[in-house]
C-alpha positions as CSV (number, residue, x, y, z in Angstrom):
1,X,-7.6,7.2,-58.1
2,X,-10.8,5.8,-57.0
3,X,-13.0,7.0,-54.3
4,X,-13.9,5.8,-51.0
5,X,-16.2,8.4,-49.1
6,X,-19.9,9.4,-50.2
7,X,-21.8,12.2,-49.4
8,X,-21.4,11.1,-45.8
9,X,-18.6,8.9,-45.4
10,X,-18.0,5.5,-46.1
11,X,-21.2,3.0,-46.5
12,X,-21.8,-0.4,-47.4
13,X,-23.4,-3.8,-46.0
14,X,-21.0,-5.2,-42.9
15,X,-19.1,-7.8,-43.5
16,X,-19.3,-8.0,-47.5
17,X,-18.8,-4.3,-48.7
18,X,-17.8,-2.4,-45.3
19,X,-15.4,-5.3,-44.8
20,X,-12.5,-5.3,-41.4
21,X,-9.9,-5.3,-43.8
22,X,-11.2,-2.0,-45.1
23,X,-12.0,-0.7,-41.9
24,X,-8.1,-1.8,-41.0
25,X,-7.0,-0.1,-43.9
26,X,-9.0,2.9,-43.5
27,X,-7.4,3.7,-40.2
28,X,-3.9,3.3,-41.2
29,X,-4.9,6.0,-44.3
30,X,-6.2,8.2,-41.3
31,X,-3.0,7.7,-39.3
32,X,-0.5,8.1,-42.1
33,X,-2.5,11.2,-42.8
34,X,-1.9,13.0,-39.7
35,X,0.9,13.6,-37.8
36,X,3.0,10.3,-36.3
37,X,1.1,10.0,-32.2
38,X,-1.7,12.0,-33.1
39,X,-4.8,11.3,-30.7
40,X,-7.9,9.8,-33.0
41,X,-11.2,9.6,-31.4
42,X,-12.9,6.5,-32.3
43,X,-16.9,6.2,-31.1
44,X,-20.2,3.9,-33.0
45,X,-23.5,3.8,-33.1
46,X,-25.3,0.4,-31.5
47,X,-25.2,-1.3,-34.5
48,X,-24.9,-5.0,-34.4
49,X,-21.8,-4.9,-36.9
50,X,-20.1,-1.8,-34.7
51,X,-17.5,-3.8,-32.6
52,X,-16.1,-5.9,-35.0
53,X,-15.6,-2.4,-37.1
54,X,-14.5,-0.5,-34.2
55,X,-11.6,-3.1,-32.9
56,X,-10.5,-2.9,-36.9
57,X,-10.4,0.5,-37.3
58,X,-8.5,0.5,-34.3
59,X,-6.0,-1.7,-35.4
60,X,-5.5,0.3,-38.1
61,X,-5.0,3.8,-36.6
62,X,-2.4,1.8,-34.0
63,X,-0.8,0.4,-37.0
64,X,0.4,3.1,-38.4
65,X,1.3,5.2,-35.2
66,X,-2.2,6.9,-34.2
67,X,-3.3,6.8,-30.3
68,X,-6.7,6.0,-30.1
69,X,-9.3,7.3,-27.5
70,X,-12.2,5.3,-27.5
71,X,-15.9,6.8,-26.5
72,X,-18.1,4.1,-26.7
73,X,-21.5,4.0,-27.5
74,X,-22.1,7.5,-28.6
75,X,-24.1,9.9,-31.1
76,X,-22.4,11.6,-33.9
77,X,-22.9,15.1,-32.8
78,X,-21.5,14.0,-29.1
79,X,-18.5,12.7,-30.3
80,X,-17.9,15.4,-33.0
81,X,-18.3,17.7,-29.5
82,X,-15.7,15.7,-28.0
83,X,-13.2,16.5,-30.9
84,X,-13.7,20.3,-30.9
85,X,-13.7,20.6,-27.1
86,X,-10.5,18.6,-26.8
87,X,-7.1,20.1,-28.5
88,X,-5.3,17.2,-28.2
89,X,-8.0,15.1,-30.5
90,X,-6.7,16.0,-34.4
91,X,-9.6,13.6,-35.7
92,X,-12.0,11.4,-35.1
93,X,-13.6,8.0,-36.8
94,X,-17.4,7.1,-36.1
95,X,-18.4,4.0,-36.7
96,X,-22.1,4.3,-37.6
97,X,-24.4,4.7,-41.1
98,X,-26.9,6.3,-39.7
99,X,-30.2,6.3,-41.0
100,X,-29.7,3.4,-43.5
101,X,-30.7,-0.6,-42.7
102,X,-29.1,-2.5,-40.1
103,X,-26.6,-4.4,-42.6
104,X,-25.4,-1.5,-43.2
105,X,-22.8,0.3,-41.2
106,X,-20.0,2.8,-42.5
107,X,-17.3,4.9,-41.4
108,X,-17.1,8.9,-41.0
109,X,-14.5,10.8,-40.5
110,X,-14.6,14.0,-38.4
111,X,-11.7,16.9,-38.7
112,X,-10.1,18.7,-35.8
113,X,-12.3,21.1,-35.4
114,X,-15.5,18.8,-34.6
115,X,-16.8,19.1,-38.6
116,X,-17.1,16.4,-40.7
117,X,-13.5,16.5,-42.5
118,X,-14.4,18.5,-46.1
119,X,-13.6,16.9,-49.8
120,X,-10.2,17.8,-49.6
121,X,-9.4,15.8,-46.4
122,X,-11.3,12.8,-47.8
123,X,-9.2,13.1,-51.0
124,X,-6.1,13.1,-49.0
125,X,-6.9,9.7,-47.1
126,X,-8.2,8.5,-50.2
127,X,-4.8,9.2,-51.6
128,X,-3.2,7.3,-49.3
129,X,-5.9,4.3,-49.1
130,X,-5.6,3.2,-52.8
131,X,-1.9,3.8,-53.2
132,X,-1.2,1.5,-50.3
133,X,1.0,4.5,-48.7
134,X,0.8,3.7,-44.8
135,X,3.4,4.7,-42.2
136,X,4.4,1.3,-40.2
137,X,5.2,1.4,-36.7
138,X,7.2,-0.5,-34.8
139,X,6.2,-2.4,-32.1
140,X,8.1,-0.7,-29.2
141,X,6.7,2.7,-30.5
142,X,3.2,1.7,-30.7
143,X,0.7,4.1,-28.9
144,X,-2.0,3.4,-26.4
145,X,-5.6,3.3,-26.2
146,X,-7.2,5.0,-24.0
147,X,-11.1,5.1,-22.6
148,X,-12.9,8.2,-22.2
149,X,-17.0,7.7,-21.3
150,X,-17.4,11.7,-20.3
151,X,-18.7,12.6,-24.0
152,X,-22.4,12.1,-23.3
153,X,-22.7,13.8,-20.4
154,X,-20.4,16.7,-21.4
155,X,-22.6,17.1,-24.7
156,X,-25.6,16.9,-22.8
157,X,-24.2,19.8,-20.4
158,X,-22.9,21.9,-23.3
159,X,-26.7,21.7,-24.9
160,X,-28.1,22.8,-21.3
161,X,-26.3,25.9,-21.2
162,X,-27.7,27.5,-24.4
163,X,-31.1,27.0,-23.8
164,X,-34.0,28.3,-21.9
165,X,-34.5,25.9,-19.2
166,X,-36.9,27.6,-17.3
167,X,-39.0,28.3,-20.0
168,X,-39.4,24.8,-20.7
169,X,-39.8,23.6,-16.9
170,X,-42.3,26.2,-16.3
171,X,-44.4,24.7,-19.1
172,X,-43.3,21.0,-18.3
173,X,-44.3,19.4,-21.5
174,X,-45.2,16.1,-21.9
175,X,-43.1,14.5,-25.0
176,X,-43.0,10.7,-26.2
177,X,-39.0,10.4,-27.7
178,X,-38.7,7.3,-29.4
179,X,-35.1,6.5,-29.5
180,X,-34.9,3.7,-31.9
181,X,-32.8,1.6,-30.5
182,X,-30.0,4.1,-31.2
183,X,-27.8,5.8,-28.4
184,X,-30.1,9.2,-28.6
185,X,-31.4,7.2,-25.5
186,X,-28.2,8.1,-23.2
187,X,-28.4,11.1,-24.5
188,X,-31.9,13.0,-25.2
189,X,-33.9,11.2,-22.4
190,X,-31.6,12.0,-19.9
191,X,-31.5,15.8,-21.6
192,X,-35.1,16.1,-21.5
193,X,-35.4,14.9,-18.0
194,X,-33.5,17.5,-16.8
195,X,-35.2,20.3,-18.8
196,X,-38.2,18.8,-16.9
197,X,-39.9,17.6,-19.5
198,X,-42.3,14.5,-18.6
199,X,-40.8,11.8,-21.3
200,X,-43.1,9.0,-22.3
201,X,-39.9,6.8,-23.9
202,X,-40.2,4.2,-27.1
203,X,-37.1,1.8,-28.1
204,X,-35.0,2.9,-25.6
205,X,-33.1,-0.1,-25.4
206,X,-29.9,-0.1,-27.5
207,X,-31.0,-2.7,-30.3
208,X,-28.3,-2.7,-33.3
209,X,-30.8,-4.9,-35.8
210,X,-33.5,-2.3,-34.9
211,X,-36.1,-4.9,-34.3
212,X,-38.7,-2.1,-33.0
213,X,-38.3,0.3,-36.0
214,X,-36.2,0.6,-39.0
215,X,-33.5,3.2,-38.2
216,X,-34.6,5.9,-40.6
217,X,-37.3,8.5,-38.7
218,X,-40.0,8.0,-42.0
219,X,-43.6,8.4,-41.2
220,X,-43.9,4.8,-42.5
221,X,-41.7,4.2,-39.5
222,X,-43.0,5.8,-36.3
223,X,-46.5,4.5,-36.5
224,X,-45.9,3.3,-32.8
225,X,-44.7,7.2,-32.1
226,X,-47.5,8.6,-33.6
227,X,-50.3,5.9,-31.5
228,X,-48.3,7.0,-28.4
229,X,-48.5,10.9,-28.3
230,X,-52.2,10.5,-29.3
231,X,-53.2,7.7,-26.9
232,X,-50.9,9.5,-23.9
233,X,-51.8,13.2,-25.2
234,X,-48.5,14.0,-25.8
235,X,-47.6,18.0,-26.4
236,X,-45.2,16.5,-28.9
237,X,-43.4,13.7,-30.1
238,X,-40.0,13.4,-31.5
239,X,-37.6,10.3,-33.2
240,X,-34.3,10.2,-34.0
241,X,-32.6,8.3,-36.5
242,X,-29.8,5.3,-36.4
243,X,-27.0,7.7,-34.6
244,X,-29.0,10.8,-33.4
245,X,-27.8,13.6,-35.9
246,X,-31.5,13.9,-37.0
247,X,-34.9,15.1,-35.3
248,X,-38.1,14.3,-37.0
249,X,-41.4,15.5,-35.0
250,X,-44.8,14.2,-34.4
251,X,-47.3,17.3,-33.3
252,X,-49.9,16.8,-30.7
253,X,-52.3,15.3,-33.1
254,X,-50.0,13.0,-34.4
255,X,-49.3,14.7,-37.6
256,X,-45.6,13.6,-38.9
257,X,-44.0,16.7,-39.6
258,X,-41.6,16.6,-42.5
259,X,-37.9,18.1,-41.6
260,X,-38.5,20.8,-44.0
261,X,-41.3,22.4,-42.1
262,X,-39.4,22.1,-38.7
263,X,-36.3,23.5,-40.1
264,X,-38.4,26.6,-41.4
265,X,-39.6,27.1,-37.7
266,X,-36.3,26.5,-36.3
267,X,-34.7,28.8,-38.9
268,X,-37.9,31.7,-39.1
269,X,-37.2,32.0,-35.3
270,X,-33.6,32.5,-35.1
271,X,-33.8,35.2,-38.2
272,X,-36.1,36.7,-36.2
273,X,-34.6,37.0,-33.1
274,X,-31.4,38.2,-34.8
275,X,-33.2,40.4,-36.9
276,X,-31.7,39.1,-40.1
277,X,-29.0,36.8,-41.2
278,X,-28.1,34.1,-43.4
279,X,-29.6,30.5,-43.4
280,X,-28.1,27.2,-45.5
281,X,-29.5,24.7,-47.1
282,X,-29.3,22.0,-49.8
283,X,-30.9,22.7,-52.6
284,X,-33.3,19.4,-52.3
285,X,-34.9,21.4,-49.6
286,X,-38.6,23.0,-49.6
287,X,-39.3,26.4,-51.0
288,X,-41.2,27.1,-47.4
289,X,-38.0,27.3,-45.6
290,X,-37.2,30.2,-48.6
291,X,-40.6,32.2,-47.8
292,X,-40.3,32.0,-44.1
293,X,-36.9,33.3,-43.6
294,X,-37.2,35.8,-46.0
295,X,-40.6,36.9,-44.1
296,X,-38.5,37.1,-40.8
297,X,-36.0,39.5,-42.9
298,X,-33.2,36.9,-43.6
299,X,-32.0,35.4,-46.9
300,X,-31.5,31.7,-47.6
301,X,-28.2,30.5,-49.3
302,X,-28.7,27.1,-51.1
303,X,-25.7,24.5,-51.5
304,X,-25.0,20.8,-52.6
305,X,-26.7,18.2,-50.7
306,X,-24.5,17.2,-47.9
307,X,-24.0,18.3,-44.2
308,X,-20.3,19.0,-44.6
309,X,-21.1,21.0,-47.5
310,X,-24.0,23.0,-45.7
311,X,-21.7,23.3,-42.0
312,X,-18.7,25.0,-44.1
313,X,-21.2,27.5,-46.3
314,X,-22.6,28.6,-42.9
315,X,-19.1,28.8,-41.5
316,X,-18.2,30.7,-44.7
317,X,-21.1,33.0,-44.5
318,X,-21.3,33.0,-40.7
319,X,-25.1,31.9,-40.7
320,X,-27.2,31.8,-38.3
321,X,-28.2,28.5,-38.5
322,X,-28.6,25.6,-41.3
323,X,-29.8,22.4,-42.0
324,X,-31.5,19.5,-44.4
325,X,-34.7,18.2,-45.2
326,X,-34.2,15.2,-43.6
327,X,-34.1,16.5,-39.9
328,X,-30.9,17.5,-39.8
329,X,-30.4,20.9,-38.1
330,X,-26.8,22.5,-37.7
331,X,-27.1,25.3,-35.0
332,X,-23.5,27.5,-34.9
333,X,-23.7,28.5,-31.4
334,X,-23.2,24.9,-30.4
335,X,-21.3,23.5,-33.2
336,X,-21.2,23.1,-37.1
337,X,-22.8,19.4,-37.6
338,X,-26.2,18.2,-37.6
339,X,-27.7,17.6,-34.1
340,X,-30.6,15.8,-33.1
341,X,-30.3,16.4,-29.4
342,X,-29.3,20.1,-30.0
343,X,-32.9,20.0,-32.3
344,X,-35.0,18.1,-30.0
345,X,-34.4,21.1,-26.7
346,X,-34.5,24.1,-29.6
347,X,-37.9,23.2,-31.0
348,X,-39.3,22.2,-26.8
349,X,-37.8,25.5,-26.0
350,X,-39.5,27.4,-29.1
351,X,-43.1,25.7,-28.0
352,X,-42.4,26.9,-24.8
353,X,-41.2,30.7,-25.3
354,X,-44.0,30.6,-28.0
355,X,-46.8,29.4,-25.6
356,X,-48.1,27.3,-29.0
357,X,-48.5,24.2,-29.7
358,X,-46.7,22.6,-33.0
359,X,-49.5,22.4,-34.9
360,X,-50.1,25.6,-34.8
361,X,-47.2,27.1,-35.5
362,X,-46.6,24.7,-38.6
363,X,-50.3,26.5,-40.0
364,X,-48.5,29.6,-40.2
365,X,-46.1,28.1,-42.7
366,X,-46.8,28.3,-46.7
367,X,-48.2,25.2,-48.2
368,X,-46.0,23.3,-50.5
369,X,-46.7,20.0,-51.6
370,X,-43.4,17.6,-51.6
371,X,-43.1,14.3,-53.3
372,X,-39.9,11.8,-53.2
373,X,-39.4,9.3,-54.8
374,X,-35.8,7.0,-55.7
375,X,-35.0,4.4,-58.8
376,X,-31.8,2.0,-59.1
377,X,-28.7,3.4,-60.4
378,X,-25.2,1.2,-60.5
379,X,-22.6,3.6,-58.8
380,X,-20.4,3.0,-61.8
381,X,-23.9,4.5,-64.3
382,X,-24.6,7.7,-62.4
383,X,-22.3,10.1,-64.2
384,X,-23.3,8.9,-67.6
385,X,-26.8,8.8,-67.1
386,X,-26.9,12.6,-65.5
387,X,-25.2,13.9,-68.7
388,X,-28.1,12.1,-70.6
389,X,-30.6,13.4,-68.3
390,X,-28.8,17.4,-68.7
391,X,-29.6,16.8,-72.6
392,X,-33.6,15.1,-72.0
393,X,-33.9,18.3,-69.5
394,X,-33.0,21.1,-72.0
395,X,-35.0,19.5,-74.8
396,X,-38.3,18.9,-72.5
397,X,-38.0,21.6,-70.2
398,X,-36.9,24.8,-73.0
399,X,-37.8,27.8,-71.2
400,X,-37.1,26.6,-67.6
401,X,-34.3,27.8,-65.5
402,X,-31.7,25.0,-64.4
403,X,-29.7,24.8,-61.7
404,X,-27.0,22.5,-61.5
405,X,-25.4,23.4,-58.1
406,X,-26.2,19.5,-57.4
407,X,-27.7,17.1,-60.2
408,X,-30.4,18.9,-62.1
409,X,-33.1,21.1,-60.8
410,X,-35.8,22.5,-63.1
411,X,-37.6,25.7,-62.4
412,X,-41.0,24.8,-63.9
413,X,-44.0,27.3,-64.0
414,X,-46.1,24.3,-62.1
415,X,-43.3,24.3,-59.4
416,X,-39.7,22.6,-59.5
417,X,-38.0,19.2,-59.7
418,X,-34.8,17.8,-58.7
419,X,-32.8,15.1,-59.6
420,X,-29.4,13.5,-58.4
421,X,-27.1,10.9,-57.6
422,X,-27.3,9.8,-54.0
423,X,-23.9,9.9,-52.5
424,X,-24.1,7.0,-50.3
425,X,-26.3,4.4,-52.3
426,X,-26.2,2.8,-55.7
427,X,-29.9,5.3,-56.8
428,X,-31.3,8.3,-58.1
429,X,-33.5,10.2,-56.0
430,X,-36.0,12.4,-57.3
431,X,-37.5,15.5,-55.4
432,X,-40.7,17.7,-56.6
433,X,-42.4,20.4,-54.8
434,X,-45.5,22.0,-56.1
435,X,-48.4,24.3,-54.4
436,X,-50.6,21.9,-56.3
437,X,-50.2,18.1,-54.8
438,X,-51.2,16.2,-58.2
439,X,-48.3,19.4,-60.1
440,X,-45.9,17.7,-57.9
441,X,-46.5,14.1,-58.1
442,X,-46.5,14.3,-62.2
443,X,-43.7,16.2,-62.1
444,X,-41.8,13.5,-59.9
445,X,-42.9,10.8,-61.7
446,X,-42.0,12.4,-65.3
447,X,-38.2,12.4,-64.0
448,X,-38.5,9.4,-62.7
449,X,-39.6,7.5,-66.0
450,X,-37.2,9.2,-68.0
451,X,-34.5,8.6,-65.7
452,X,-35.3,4.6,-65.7
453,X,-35.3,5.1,-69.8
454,X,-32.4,6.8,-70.0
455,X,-30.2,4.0,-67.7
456,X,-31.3,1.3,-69.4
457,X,-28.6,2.0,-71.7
458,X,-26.4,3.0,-69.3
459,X,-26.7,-0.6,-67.9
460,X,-25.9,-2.4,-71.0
461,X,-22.8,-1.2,-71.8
């Protein structure tokens, strides 16, 4: 059996890879997988290519005896609200790939509960995807589809009632959000507002090409973010990426802030204020989230890379909160999927309660220096070449410790590196993290050039 889902659903360019007749065929697996006139949430991101994957999917899910409830326009972590706040939903398709260029578009799949479904669910409409195995409907039992525009505002609401408002009103910060293009603007400007924060908004218009900014929330990326809070004298600005399940912050002097260093905050505050607990985290993630929860009295419990795979350890080990480097924060009291919204009011509401600014509160954090870097891989390579790279590893690296909870990461005395397979495009990426910046960088680059070596004859075969 082949497989269809990455690390976060289904990716590929619109219209060549993410084709409608995949998208048509991926709805009937979903439909055939659940029970005959299950209710199937279908929402997307603004994406130019959304539509024409939406009305397919669609099809599908009708096809094979699913009703469909469309949201809209909508962010991930809204809909995936929708879905656990509604009994009657069983699932849920997004249409949206996130942070990744605007030819690209994909399809995830959310599970009853409001979490992205787990391997096993994946495997089981995988199953049914390849072997062609679809229930047919006929056409005098086909179900409706029905409109539903309320999950915005009823995520919005739901993120009100768990925070401090009138700790952040009293302080009334002044934060630029740059939206992207994406639909965090019908959802965290409006929030914001009615914390009453004053919001200096950036790409607020819904743009599916992303002609302001490229969808991912790099610093390469929010140079007009980071003019903006220093120009207007922001307290903070903030960016989402391409369907508003990340948060990546600018501080007040226009320092990009990498999501590894708000995570730490997010996560040191919440240990504290618990006075212990548990916090997960892929394993790609910075050692300074390690040092600050364990200074607040909590432990840290590392997992593959992948948001479904950090939301069920933290169900698992009931923790208090979790997340990714990439901005991607998972806060339990809310639900178990990243939230960018839900990460946007807890870090306003932390500055506030705290009475510092972000820059100051990031000082307090250990210094680590992180380099990234990626190489081309063909999907089809990527198993062969990590087994080659598990042999260069114990030959070059003798006395290190090695982790393989995902790909391979190398406990060095200089620091540690980490290498895998993305799960949702055709590379390798590379991750280093040193307390000495030029430790890191060779370290990075070392991987890197043995990994390129070690493919090329990969490729050939």
């Amino acid at each position: 059996m082949g497989r269809l889902f990455g690390t976060n659903g289904v990716r590929g360019i619109a219209n060549v890879e993410l084709t409608p007749e995949l998208a048509y065929r991926l709805g009937r697996s979903v439909a055939s997988w659940l029970e005959p006139g299950s209710t199937v949430a279908v929402a997307r991101d603004a994406r130019t290519s959304g539509p024409m994957l939406e009305a397919a999917v669609t099809g599908g899910l009708l096809a094979s005896g699913a009703r469909v409830v469309r949201l809209g326009i909508t962010p991930t972590p809204a809909a995936q609200y929708f879905v656990k706040t509604h009994e009657a939903v069983r699932a849920a398709i997004v249409v949206t790939a996130s942070h990744n260029p605007p030819e690209f578009n994909g399809l995830k799949l959310v599970a009853g509960d409001g979490t992205e479904a787990s391997r096993l669910e994946e495997e089981a409409v995988e199953s049914l995807y390849f072997a062609n195995r679809f229930r047919s409907t006929p056409w005098d039992a086909l179900q409706p589809v029905d409109e539903d525009g309320s999950a915005n505002e009823v995520y919005i609401q739901a993120i009100l009632a768990r925070l401090d408002g009138a700790a952040i009103s009293a302080r009334r910060p002044h934060v630029v959000v740059d939206a992207g293009g994406g639909p965090s603007a019908l959802t965290t400007l409006p929030l914001l507002r009615q914390l009453g924060c004053e919001v200096t908004p950036l790409f607020e218009e819904l743009d599916g090409a992303f002609r302001g900014r490229n969808s991912e929330p790099t610093a390469d990326n929010l140079t007009k973010l980071i003019e903006t809070v220093r120009r207007t004298k922001a307290d903070l600005g903030l960016a989402h990426d391409g369907d508003a399940d990340r948060c990546i912050f600018v501080d007040e002097t226009g320092r990009w802030i990498p999501g590894d260093l708000s995570l730490a905050l997010l996560a040191r505050d919440a240990v504290r204020r618990a006075r212990g607990g548990i916090v997960c985290t892929p394993v790609a993630t910075s050692s300074v989230l390690e040092d600050a929860v364990r200074e607040a009295g909590g432990r840290v419990q590392w997992t593959a890379v992948g948001s479904p795979i950090v939301a069920r350890a933290m169900m698992e080990s009931k923790a208090l909160i979790g997340g990714e480097e990439n901005g991607g924060v998972i806060f339990p009291e809310l639900q178990h999927c990243r939230d960018g919204a839900m990460t946007a009011a807890k870090m306003i509401e932390l500055l506030a309660r705290e009475r510092k600014s972000l820059s100051t509160l990031v000082a307090e954090l250990p210094k680590y220096h992180v380099v990234k870097l990626k190489f081309p891989v063909p999907s089809a390579a990527k198993d062969a070449l990590l087994g080659r790279l598990r042999e260069w590893v114990t030959g070059e690296f003798p006395k290190a410790r090695i982790d393989t909870t995902d790909g391979l990461k190398v406990y060095t005395s200089e620091g540690w590196v980490l290498i895998r397979a993305s799960g949702t495009e055709p590379i390798f990426r590379v991750f280093a993290e040193s307390k000495d910046a030029a430790a890191a960088a060779k370290l990075a680059e070392r991987l890197v050039e043995a990994g390129r070596t070690l493919a090329a004859p990969v490729r050939s075969r």
